[in-house]
C-alpha positions as CSV (number, residue, x, y, z in Angstrom):
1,X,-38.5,17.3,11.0
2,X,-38.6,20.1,8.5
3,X,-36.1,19.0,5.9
4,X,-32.5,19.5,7.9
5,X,-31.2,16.0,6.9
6,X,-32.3,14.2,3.7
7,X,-31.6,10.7,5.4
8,X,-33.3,11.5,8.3
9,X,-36.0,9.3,10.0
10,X,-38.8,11.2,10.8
11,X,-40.8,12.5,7.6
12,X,-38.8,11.3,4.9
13,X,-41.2,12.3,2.6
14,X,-41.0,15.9,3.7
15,X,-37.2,15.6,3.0
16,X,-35.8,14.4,6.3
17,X,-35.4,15.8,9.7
18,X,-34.4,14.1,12.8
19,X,-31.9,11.4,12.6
């Protein structure tokens, strides 16, 4: 949830995360 994967579903807004 810190911005690992840009189409990740967790805090998009923060650039990503989890998928």
């Amino acid at each position: 949830a810190d911005g690992s994967d840009p189409a990740g579903g967790e805090f998009l807004a923060e650039g990503g995360g989890v998928r």
